[in-house]
DOTI-347589 format. One line per 3 residues: number of its first residue (from 1); their letters; for each residue x, y, z of N, C-alpha, C. Coordinates in steps of 0.2 Angstrom, whole numbers. Example, Ala and Ser with C-alpha at 12.3 -4.5 7.8 and 13.67 -1.06 7.14 Angstrom:
% residues 2
1 = AS = 66,-28,39,62,-22,39,66,-16,39  64,-11,35,68,-5,36,64,0,39 .
END
This chain:
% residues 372
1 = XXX = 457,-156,521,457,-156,529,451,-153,531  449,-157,535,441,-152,538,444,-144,541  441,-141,545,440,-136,543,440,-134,549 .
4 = XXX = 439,-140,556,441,-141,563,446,-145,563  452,-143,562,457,-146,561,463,-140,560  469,-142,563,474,-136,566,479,-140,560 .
7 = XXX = 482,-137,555,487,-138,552,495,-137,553  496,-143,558,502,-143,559,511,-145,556  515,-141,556,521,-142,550,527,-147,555 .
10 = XXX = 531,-151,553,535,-155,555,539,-156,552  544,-157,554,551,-161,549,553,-165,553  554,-171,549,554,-178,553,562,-180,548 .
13 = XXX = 569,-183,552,572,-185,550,571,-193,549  571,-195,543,570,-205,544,571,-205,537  572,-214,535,576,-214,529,569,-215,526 .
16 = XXX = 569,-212,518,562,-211,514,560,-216,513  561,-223,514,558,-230,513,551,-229,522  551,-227,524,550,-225,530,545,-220,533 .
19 = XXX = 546,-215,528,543,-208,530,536,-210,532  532,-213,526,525,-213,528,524,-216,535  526,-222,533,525,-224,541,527,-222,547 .
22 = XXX = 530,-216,546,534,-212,552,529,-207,554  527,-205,547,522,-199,548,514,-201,552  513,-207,548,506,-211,553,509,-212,559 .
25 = XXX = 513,-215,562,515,-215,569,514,-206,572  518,-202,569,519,-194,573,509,-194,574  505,-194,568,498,-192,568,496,-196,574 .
28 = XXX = 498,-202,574,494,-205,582,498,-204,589  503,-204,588,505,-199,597,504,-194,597  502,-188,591,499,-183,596,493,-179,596 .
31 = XXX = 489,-188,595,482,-186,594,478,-191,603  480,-198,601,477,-204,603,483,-208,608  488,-206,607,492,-212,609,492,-218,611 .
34 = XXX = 489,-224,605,487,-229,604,485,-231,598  488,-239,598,486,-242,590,479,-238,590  478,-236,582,471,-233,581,468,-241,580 .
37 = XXX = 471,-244,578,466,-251,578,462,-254,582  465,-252,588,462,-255,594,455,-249,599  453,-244,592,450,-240,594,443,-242,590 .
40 = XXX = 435,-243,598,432,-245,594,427,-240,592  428,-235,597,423,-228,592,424,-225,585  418,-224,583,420,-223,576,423,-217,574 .
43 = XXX = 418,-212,579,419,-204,579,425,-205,582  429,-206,589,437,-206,590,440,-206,583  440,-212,578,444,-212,574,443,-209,567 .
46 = XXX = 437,-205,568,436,-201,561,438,-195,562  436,-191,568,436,-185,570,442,-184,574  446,-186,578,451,-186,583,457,-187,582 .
49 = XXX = 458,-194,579,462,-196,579,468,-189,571  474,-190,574,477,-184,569,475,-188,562  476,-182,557,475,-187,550,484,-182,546 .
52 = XXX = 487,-187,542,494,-184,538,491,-181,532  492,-177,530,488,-170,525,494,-170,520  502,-172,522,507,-172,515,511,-171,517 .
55 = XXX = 516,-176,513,523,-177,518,528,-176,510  530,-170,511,536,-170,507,541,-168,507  546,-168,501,557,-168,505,557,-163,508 .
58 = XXX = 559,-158,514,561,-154,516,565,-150,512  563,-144,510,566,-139,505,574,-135,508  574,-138,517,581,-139,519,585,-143,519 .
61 = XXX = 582,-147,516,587,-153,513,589,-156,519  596,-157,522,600,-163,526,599,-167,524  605,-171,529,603,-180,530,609,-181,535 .
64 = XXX = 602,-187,539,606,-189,546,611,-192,545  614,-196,551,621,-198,550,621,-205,549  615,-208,547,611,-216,543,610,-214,537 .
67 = XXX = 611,-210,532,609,-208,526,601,-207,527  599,-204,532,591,-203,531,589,-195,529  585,-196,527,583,-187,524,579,-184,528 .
70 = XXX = 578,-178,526,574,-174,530,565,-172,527  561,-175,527,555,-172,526,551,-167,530  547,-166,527,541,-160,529,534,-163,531 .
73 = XXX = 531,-164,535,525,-168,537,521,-163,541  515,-163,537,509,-158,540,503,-164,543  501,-165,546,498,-166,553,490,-161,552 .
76 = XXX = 485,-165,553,478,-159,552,477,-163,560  477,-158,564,476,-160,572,469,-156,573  463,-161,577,458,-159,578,458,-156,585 .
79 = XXX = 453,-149,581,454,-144,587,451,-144,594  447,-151,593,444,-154,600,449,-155,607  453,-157,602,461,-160,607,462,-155,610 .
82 = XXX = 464,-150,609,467,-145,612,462,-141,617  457,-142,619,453,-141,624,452,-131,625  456,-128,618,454,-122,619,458,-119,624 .
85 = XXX = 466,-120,626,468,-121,633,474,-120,631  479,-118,633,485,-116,631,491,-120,634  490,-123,637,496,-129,637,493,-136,632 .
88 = XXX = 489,-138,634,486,-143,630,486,-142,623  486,-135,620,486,-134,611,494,-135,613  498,-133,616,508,-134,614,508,-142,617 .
91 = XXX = 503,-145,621,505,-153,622,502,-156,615  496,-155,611,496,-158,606,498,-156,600  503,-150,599,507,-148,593,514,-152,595 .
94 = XXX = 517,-153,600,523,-156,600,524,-159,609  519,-161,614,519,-166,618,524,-170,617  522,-177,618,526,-182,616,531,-183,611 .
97 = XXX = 531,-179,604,536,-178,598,541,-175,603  538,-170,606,546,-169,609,552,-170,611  550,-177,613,555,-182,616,558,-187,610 .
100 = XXX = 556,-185,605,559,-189,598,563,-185,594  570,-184,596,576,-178,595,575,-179,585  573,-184,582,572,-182,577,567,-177,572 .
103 = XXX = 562,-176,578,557,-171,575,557,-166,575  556,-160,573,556,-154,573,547,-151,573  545,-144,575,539,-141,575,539,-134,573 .
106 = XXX = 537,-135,564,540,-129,562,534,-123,559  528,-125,560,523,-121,560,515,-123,564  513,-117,563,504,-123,563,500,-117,563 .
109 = XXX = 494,-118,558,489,-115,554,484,-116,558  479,-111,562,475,-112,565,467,-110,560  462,-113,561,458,-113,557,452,-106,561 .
112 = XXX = 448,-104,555,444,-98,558,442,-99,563  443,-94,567,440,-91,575,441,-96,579  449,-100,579,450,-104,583,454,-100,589 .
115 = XXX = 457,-92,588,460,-88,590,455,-84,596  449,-83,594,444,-82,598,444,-84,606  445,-93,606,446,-93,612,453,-90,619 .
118 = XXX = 457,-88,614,461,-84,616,463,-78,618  465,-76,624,465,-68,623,470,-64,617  474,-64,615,479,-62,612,481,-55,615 .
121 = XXX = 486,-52,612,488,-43,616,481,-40,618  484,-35,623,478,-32,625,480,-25,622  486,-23,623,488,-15,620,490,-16,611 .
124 = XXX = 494,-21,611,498,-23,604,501,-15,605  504,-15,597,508,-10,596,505,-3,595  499,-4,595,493,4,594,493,5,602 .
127 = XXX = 493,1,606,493,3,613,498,5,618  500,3,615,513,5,618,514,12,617  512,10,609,512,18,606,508,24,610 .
130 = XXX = 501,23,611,498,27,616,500,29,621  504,22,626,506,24,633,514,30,631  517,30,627,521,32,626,522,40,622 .
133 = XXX = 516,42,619,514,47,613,519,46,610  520,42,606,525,40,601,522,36,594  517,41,591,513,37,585,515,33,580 .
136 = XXX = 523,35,578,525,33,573,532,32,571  536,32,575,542,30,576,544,24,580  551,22,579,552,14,583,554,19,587 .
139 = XXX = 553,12,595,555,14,600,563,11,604  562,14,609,569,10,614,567,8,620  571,5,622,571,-1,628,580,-3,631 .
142 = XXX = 579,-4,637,586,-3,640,584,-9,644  590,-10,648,587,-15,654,592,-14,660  588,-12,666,594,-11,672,596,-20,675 .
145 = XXX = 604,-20,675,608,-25,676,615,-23,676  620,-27,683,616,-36,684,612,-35,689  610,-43,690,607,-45,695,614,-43,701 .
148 = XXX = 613,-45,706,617,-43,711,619,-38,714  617,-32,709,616,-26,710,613,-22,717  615,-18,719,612,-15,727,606,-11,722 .
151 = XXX = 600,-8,727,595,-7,724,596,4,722  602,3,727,605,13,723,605,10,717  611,8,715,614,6,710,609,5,702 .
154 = XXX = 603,3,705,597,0,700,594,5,700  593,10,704,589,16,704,594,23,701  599,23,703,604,27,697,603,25,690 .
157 = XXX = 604,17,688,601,17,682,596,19,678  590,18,680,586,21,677,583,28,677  586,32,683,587,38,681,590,42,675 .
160 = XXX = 598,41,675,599,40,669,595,38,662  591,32,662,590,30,656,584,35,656  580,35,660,572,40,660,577,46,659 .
163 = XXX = 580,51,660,580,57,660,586,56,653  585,53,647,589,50,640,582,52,636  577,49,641,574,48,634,571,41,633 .
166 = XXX = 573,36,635,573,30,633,566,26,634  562,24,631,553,23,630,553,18,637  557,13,636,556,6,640,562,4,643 .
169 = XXX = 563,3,651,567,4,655,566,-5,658  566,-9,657,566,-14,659,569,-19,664  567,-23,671,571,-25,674,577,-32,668 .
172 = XXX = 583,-34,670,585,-39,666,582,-44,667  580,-49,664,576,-55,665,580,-59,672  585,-58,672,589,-62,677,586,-58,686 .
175 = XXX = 584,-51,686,580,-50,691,575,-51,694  576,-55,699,569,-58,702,567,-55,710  566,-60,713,566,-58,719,572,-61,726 .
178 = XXX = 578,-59,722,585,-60,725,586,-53,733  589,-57,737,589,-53,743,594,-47,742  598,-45,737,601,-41,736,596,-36,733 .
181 = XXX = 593,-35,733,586,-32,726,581,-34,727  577,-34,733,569,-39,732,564,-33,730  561,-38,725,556,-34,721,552,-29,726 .
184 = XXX = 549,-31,730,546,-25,734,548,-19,737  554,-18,734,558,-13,737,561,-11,731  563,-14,727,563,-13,721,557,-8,717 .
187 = XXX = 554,-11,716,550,-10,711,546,-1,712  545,-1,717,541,6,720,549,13,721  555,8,721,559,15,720,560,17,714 .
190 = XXX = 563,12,708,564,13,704,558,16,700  551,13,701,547,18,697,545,25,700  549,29,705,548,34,707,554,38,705 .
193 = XXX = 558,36,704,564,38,700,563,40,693  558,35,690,559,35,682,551,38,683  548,42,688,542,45,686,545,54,688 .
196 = XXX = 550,54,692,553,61,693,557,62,687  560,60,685,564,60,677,558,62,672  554,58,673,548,62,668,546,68,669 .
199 = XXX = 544,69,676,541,76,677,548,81,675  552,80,676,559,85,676,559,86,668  559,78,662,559,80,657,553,81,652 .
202 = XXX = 547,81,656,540,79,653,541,74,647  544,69,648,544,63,645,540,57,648  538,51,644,534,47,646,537,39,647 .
205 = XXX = 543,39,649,547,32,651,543,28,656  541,22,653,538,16,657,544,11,660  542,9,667,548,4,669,541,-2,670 .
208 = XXX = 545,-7,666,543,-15,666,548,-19,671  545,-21,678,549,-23,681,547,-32,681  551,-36,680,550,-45,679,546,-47,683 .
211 = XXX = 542,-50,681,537,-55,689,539,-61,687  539,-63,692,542,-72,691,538,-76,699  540,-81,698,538,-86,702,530,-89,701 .
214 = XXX = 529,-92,707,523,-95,708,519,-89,709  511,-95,708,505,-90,707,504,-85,711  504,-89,719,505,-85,725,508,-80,725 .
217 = XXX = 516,-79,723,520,-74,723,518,-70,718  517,-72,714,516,-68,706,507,-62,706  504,-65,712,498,-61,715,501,-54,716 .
220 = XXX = 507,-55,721,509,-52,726,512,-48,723  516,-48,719,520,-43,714,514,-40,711  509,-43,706,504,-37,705,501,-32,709 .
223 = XXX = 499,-34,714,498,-30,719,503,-24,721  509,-26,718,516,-21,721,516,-18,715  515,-18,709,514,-13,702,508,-9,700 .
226 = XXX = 501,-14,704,497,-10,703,496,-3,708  499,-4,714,501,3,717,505,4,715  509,5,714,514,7,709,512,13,704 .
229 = XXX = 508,11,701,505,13,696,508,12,688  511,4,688,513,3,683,508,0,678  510,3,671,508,-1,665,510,-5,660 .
232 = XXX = 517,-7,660,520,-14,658,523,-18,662  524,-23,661,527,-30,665,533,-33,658  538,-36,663,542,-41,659,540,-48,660 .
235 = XXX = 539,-52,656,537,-59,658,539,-65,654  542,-69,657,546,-76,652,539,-82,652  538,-77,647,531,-87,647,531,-93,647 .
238 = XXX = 540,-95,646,540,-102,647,543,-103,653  545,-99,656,546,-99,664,541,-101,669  536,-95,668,528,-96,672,524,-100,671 .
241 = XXX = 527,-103,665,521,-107,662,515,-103,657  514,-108,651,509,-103,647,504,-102,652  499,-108,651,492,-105,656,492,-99,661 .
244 = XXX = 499,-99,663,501,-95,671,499,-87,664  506,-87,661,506,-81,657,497,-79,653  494,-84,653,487,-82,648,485,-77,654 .
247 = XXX = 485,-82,659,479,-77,665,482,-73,668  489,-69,665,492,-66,667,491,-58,662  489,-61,659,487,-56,654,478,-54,654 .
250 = XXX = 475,-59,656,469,-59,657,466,-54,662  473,-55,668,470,-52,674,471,-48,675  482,-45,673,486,-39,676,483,-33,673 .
253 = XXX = 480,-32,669,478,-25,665,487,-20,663  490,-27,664,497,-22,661,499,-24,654  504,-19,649,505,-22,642,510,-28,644 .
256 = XXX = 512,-34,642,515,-39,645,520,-39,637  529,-40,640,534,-39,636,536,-47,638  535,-50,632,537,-57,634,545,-59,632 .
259 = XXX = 548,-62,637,555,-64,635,554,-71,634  560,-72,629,562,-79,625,566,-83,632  565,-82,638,572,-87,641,568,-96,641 .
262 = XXX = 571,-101,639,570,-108,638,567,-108,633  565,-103,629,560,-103,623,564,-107,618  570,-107,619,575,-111,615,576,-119,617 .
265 = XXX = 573,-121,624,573,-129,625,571,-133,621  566,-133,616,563,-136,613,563,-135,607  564,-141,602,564,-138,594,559,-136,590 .
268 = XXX = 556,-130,592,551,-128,589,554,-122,586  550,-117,579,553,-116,576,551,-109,579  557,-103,580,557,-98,584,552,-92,581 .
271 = XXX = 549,-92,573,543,-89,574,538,-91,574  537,-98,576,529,-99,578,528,-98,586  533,-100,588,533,-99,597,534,-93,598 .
274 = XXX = 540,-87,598,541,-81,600,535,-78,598  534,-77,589,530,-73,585,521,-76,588  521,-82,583,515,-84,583,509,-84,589 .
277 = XXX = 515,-89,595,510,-95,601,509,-87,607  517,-83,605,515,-77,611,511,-76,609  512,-74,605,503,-64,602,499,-69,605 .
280 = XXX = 496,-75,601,490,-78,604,488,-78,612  494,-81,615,492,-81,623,493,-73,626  495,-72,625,493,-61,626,500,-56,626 .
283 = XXX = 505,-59,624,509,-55,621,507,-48,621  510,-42,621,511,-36,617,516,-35,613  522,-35,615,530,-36,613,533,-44,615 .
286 = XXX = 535,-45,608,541,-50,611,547,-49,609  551,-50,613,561,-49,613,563,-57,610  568,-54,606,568,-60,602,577,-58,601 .
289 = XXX = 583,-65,602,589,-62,600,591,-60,593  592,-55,591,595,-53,584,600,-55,581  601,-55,574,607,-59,570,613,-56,573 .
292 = XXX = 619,-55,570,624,-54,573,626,-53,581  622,-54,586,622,-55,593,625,-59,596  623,-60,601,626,-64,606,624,-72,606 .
295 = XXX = 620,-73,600,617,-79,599,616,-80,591  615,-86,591,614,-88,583,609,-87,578  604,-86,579,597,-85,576,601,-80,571 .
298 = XXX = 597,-85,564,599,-79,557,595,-73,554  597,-69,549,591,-66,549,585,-66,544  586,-72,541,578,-76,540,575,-78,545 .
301 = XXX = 578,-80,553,573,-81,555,569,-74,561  575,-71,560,572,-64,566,567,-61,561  568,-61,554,566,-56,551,557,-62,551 .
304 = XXX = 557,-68,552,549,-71,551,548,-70,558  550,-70,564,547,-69,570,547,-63,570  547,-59,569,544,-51,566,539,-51,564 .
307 = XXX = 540,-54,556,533,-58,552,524,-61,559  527,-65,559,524,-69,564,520,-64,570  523,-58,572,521,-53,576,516,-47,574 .
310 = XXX = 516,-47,567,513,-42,567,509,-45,560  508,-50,557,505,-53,552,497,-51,553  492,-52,549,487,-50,548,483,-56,551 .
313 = XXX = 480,-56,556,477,-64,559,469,-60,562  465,-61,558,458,-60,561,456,-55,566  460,-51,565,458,-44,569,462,-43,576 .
316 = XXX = 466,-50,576,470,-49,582,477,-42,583  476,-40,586,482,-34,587,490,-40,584  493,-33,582,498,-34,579,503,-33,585 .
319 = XXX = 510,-39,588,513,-36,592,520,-31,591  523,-30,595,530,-27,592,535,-31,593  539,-32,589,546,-34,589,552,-32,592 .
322 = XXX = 558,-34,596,560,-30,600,566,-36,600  570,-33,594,577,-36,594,582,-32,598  585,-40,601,591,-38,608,596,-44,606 .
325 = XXX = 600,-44,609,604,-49,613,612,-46,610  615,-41,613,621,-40,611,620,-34,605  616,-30,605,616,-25,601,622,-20,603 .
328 = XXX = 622,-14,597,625,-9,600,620,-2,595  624,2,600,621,9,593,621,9,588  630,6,586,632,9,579,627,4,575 .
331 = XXX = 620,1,576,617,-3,573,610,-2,573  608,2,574,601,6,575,599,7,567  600,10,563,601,10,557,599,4,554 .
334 = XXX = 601,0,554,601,-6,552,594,-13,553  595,-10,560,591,-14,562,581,-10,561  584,-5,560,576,-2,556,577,-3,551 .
337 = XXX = 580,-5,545,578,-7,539,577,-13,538  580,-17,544,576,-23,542,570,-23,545  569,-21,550,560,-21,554,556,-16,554 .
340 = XXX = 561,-10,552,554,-4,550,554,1,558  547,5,558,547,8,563,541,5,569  537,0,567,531,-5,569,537,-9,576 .
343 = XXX = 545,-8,580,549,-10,582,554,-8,587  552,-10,593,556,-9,597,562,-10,597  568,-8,599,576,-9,599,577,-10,605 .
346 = XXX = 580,-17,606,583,-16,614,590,-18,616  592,-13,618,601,-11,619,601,-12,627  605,-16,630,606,-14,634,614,-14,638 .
349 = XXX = 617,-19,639,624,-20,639,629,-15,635  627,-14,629,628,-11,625,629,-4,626  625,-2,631,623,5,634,627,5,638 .
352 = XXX = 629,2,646,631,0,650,637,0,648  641,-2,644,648,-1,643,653,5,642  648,9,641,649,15,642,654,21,647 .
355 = XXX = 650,15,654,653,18,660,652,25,661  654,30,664,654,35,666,651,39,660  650,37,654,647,40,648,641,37,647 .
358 = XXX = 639,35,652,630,31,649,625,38,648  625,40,653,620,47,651,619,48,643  628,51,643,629,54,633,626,46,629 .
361 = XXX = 630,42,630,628,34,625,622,34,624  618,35,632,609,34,632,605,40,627  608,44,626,603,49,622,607,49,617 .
364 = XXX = 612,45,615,614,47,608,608,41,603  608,34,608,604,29,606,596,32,605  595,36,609,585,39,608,587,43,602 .
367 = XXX = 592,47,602,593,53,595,593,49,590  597,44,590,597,40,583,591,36,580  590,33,584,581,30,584,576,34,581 .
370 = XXX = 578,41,585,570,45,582,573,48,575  580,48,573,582,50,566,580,47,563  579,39,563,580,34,558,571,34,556 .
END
C-alpha cells in the first residue's frame, strides 16, 4: 500500500462467493463514487481511487440471516481525499458505507505525519495533571444533575463536591442552555462557588461547564468562561460537529472533555472514534461508558478505548480515559486495575444518591481514589 494511503478496517456482512466484489464496490464509494471505468484520468484511478489491501474471515465469525458471513476488508484510502479536514476524513472512512447497515468501521491506520495536520490535545494527560497538582494518581469527576434543576440547587452541588475534594466538577451533558439554568448565569456562579471551596480547602477543583449550540452561541459561551476564568470545557463532538469541535480546541485555550453522546449512532468501532478520531481532533479526556453500567460496551472494548487514548502516536499527547455511566464507589478499585492511574473516574449519580450523605459519599469517593 503506498505510503499516502490511510489503511482503513471494515467488516462487511455478504455471502463469500461475493466478498471480493463487495469489497471493490466499498473501495469505489468511498473513494470516487463511480464506475471506475468510466474514469478517464489516469492519475484519478491510480492515485485516488480506493485500492482493497485484503479481505479476510472476520476473526468474529457471525453469519447473517441469508447464510452470509462476516469478513474483514482493509481499504488503502488516499490521503488526498480527505482534504486534511475533519469531517471529510470521517466522510471518506465511512460517508456513504454508512448507509449500508451491513458494514461496519472498525479501525484506520493513518500513515506518517498525516496527524500533523491535526491539532490533537492541547493539555493531554501531563496537562490535567498540572492544572490539578495531581502528578501521579487517578483522578475524579462528578457531574452536577438534572437538568431542570434551579441554579441554587446546582451551586449547592458543586460546593459540596469542591469542598470533597473532587478534581472535576462537570455540567451533565443534558445541561445546556435551558431557561431553568441558563448558562450565563450558571456558569459565573457555579465557578465562584467551586473557587470559594478551593480557597476554604486550598484545593484545586476545576468546573467544566458544557458548551453546545451553534457557532454564534458557542462564541458567546466562550466569552462567558473566559471571564470566568475557566480552564476546562465539556464537549459532545458529535453534537457540534467535528470541524465545530477542531476549532474548538484550536481557539478555546480550554482542556476540552469530550463526551460520547450519538457517538453511538453510527457503526463505527468505539475505540477508533472515542479513543483514536477524539485525541486527533483535540480531545484531552474522553468519557467513555464503562462495563458493567448503564450500558453495553464490554470490557475489551473500554479497555482498547483506553488503549486508543493513550497509545504511543508520533509525539501526540496521550489523553485520559474517564470511565462513567452508572458507576458506583464500591468500584473504584477495580476500575484502576483495569486502567491504571494514567485515568479519570467519573461517578456521578452514583454520588447523588446518597442524599443528605453526599458531602460523606463525596469524600469517601476522593479517599478511595487517592488509596488506590
Amino acid at each position: 500500500m503506498s505510503a499516502a494511503r490511510i489503511r482503513a478496517t471494515y467488516r462487511i456482512t455478504a455471502p463469500a462467493g461475493e466478498i471480493e466484489a463487495r469489497a471493490r464496490a466499498l473501495a469505489t464509494e468511498q473513494s470516487v463514487e463511480m464506475p471506475v471505468e468510466a474514469i478517464r484520468d489516469v492519475r484519478v484511478r491510480d492515485e485516488v481511487v480506493a485500492t482493497v489491501e485484503r479481505v479476510l474471515p472476520s476473526p468474529a465469525g457471525g453469519r447473517g440471516a441469508g447464510g452470509e458471513g462476516a469478513f474483514e476488508v482493509d481499504l488503502g484510502i488516499a490521503v488526498e481525499t480527505t482534504g486534511h479536514e475533519a469531517s471529510q476524513l470521517v466522510n471518506m472512512l465511512f460517508g456513504n458505507c454508512s448507509l449500508q447497515p451491513e458494514v461496519e468501521l472498525l479501525d484506520a491506520d493513518f500513515p506518517p505525519g498525516f496527524a500533523d495536520a491535526f491539532p490533537g490535545p492541547e493539555f493531554g494527560i501531563a496537562g490535567i495533571r498540572a492544572m490539578l497538582d495531581a502528578p501521579d494518581r487517578a483522578l475524579t469527576c462528578t457531574a452536577l444533575k438534572p437538568q431542570g434543576s434551579t441554579l441554587d440547587h446546582l451551586v449547592h452541588l458543586a460546593r459540596i463536591f469542591a469542598l470533597a475534594g473532587v478534581d472535576v466538577v462537570k455540567d451533565d451533558h443534558g445541561l445546556a442552555n435551558q431557561a431553568s439554568c441558563p448558562f450565563a448565569a450558571r456558569v459565573p456562579a457555579v465557578q465562584q462557588a467551586i473557587a470559594e471551596a478551593n480557597r476554604e480547602t486550598g484545593g484545586t477543583t476545576l468546573y467544566a461547564p458544557t458548551l453546545s449550540g451553534d457557532p454564534r452561541t458557542l462564541a458567546g459561551q466562550l466569552q462567558v468562561a473566559r471571564d470566568c476564568g475557566l480552564r476546562m470545557a465539556l464537549v459532545a463532538p458529535m453534537l457540534v460537529g467535528l470541524p465545530v469541535f477542531v476549532e474548538l480546541r484550536r481557539e478555546s485555550g480550554l482542556a476540552l472533555l469530550a463526551h460520547p453522546a450519538f457517538a453511538g449512532a453510527s457503526r463505527v468501532a468505539p475505540a477508533l472514534l472515542l479513543g483514536k478520531l477524539f485525541r486527533l481532533f483535540g480531545a484531552d479526556a474522553t468519557i467513555f461508558p464503562n462495563h458493567g453500567g448503564r450500558f453495553s460496551y464490554g470490557r475489551d472494548t473500554c479497555l482498547a478505548i483506553a488503549a486508543a487514548s493513550r497509545d504511543d502516536w508520533e509525539g501526540m499527547a496521550p489523553v485520559l480515559p474517564v470511565p462513567a455511566g452508572g458507576m458506583a464507589v464500591e468500584r473504584v478499585p477495580e476500575m484502576i486495575a483495569d486502567y491504571g492511574r494514567d485515568t479519570m473516574l467519573l461517578i456521578g449519580g452514583g454520588l447523588l444518591v446518597a442524599g443528605d450523605r453526599l458531602a460523606e459519599r463525596s469524600r469517601e469517593f476522593v479517599e478511595k481514589v487517592r488509596r488506590s
